[in-house]
Each structure stands twice: as C-alpha cells, then as structure tokens.
C-alpha positions in Angstrom: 0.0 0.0 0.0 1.6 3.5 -0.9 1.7 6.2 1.5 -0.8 8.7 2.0 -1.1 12.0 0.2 -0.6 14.9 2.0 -2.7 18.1 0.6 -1.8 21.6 0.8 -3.5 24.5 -0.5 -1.8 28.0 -1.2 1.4 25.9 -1.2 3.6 28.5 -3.2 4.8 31.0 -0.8 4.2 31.6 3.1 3.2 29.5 5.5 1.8 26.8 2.9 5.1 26.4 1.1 6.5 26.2 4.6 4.4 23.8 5.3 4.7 21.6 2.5 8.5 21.5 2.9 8.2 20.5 6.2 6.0 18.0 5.8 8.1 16.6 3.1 11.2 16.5 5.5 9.3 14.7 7.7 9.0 11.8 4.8 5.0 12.6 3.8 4.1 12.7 0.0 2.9 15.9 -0.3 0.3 17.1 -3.4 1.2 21.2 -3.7 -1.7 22.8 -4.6 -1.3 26.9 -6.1 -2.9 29.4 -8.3 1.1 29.7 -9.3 2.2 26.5 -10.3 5.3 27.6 -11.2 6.6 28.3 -8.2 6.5 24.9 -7.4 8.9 23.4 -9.4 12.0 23.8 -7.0 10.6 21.7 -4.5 9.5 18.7 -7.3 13.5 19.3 -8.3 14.3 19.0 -4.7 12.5 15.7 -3.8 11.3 14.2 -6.9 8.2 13.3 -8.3 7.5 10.5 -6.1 7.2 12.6 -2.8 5.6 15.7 -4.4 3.1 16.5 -6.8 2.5 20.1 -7.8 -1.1 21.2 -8.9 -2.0 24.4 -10.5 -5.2 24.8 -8.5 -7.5 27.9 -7.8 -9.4 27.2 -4.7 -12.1 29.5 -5.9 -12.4 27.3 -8.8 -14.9 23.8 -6.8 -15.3 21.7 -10.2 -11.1 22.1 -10.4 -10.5 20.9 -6.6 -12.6 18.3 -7.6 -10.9 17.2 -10.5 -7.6 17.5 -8.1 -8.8 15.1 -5.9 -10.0 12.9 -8.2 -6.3 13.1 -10.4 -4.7 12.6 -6.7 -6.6 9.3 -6.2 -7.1 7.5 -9.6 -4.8 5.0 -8.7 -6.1 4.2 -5.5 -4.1 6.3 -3.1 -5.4 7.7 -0.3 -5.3 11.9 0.9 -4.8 11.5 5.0 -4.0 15.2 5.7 -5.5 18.2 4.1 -4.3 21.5 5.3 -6.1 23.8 4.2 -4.1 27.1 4.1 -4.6 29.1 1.0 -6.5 32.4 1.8 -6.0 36.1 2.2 -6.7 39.5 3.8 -7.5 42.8 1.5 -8.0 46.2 2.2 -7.2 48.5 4.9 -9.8 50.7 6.2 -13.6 50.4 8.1 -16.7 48.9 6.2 -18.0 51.5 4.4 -14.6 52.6 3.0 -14.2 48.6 1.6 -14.2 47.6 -1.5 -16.8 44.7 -2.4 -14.5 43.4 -4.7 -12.1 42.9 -2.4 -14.8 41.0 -0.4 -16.1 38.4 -2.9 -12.5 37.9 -3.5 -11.7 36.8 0.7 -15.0 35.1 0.9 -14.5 33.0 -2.2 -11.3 32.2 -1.4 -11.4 32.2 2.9 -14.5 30.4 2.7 -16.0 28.8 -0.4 -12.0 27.4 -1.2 -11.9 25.8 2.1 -15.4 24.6 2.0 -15.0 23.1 -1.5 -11.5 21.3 -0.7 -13.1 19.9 2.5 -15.9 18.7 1.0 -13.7 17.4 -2.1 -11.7 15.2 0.5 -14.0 14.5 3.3 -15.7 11.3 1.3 -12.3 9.4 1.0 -11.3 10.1 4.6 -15.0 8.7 5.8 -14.4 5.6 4.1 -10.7 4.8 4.9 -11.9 5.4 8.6 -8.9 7.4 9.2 -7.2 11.1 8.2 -6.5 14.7 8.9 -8.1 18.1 8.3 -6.0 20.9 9.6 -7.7 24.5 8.6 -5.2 27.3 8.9 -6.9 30.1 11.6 -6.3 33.3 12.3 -6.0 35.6 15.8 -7.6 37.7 13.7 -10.9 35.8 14.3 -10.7 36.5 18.1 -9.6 39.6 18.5 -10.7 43.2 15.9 -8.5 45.8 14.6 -8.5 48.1 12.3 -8.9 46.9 8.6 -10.1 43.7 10.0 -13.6 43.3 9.3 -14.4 40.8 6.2 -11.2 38.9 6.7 -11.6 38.3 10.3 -15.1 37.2 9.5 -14.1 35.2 7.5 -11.4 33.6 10.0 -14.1 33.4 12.2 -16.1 31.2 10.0 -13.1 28.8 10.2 -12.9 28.7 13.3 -16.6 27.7 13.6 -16.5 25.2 10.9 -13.8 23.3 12.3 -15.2 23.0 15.5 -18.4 21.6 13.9 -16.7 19.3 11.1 -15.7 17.9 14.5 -19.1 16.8 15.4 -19.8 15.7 11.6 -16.6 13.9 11.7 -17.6 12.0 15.2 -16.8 8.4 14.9 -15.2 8.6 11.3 -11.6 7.9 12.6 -10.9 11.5 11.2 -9.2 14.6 13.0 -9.9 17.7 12.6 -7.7 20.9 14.3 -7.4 24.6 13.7 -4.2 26.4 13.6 -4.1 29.9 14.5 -1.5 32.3 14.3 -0.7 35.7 15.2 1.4 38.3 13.2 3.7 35.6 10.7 5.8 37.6 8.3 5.5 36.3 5.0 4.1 37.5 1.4 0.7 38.1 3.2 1.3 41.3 4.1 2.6 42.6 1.2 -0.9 41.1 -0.8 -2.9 43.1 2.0 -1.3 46.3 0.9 -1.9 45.7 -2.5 2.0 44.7 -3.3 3.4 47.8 -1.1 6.8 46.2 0.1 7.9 49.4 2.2 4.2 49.8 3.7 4.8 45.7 4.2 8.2 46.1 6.1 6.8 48.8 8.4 4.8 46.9 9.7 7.5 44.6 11.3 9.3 46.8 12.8 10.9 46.7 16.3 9.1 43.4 16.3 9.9 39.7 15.9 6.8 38.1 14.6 6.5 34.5 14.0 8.0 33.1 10.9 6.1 30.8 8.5 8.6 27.5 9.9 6.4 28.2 13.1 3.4 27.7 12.4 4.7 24.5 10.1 5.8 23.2 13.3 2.9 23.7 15.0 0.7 22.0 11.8 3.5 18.9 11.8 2.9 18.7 15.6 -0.7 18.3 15.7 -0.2 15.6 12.5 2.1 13.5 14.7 -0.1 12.8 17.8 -1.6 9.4 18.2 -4.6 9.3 16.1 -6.5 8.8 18.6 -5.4 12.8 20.1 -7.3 15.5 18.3 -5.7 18.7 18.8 -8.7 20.9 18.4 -7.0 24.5 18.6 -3.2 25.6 18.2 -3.0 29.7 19.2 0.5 30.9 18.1 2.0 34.4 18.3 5.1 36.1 18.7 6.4 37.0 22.0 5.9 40.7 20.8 2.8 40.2 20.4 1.5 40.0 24.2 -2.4 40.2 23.8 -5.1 40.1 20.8 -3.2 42.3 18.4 -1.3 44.5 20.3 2.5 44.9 19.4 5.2 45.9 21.6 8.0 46.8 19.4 11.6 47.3 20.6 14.6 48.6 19.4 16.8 45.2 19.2 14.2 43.4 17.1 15.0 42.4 13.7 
C-alpha cells in the first residue's frame, strides 16, 4: 500500500510552502496545490516526483478541486491530511470605505476554497476510517483591529467550521484541528497592501513576529499525535505580540 497523500493549498509561498517543505522533510508525500504553479517546481526538483506533486489549482475554482482530488486518487491512493491554508486578507480601512471586490474575493477564497476542498476530501477520509483536516486560523478571528472586518469574519467562520466538522466527523476515525497564528511575516502582508513592500516592512518593525517554519511546526505537531489525540485548537504568536493584536515593538528586534 503506498503512502498517503498529504494536501496543501496555497502551497507557493508563506506559511503553505512552509508547510509543504516541512512535511516533506518529515518523509509525507505531499500534493502542492497553487494558483502559481510555477513556483512549485523547485521543490519537485528538490525531492522528486514520487514525494511531491504540484497542482496548478485555484481554490475558488470547486469543479477544479474536484478534478484534483479525483487526479490525486485514480490509482487508489489515499489523501490523509489536508491542510487547508490558502487564503488572504484585502483592504485596509472600516466597512464602508471597503471595497466589495475585495470582499467576494476573501469570501471566495477564505470560505468557499476551504469549504470546496473539504468537501472534495471528506468522502475518502470517511471511508478509509482514518485522516486529517487541519484549517489554517487566524488571531484575527478572536480579536478586531482596524482593517479587519471581512477577513476576520471570515477567519471566524473557520474557526466555527472546524469546531463543527468535529461533530460531523464524530466516529469517522478523522481529526480535525485549527491552527491559529498571530502576526507571521510572509508575502501576506505585502498582498494586503496591494504589493506595497515598504508599507509591508513597516509593519514589522521593532518586532519579531513569527515566521512561517512556526506555524509549520505547529501544523507537523498536531499531524504526529496518536490518532486517537485531536488537537482541536493551536494559538500561536510572537512574544511581541503580548495580547489580541497589540504589538510591543523594541529597538533590538530584527
């Protein structure tokens, strides 16, 4: 019987490429799901075509998640861990000053992507009586700030769902945990400020946010327990970062 596929969505940059390379270090086969392919290639170089699989996939996009899955599994292999990471935070300012574009955009992806690759996977995990959904959170969901609104909602909603996929899942043999990070620096930022890299490095300064390898340890972690331990929550953030989304920013930090 071949190994399990590992699934990992927004897998080109951030905490999703951090992820897949961890996971692949830690000997999983690991299917790379992006919007940018491309970017992908270095790590199918890296540790062959055995252990990874790249897809170009839009999470946006159900019928091609589908068609994934379905590509992933032909052969009879099994997908034991999903993490579902890919997602996104736009705009800046309150409500009325947002853009709805900018909305359908973090819905589609925050909330239809994840539902559609959950519900793409869930079938296969039911019937093997065993696997893994790990939906990447946010701090964000907890606690407001400014700028926050859809995209924490929509955080929220993940946060919600995974607690409730537990109840679904009940008896199945399948986990379910959310991961929720603080302040990570990564490309994220710089896609909130509409690809501002100088408005992007402010924003760490005097700080020493968490790193996308942290939260891929965290995700790792929660895979490795027994599976009969589900983790339900993971909250992560930077020792800067002493409450909700307050910052306390020092001179020394790089």
């Amino acid at each position: 019987m071949t190994a399990p596929w590992a699934v990992v969505t927004g897998a080109s940059s951030g905490i999703g490429l951090a992820i897949a390379e961890h996971l692949l270090k830690d000997g999983h086969r690991v299917a790379a799901w992006a919007r940018r392919g491309d970017r992908l290639t270095e790590l199918v170089e890296r540790y062959g075509a055995e252990q990874i699989r790249m897809f170009q996939v839009d999470v946006r996009d159900a019928a091609a998640v589908q068609a994934a899955v379905a590509e992933l599994t032909r052969d009879g292999a099994e997908i034991g861990l999903l993490v579902n990471n890919a997602g996104l935070s736009l705009g800046l300012g309150p409500l009325d000053e947002g853009d709805t574009g900018d909305w359908h955009t973090m819905v589609q992806t925050n909330i239809e992507g994840l539902l559609a690759c959950t519900h793409a996977v869930m079938p296969g995990m039911r019937a093997a009586g065993r696997g893994h959904i790990v939906n990447i959170g946010s701090l964000a969901a907890e606690f407001p700030f400014l700028g926050g609104n859809v995209y924490a909602g929509t955080k929220a909603f993940v946060h919600h769902l995974t607690a409730n996929l537990r109840v679904d899942l009940h008896g199945s043999g399948v986990r379910v945990t959310c991961v929720a990070p603080g302040m990570v620096r990564s490309e994220f930022a710089v896609v909130r400020f509409g690809g501002d890299q100088e408005l992007a490095d402010a924003l760490y300064e005097g700080i020493q946010p968490l790193t996308p390898a942290d939260v891929a340890d965290a995700v790792v972690w929660a895979h490795r327990c027994p599976p009969n331990v589900n983790v339900n929550h993971i909250e992560l953030m930077s020792l800067d970062q002493p409450y909700g989304l307050s910052l306390s920013r020092r001179k020394d930090a790089r």
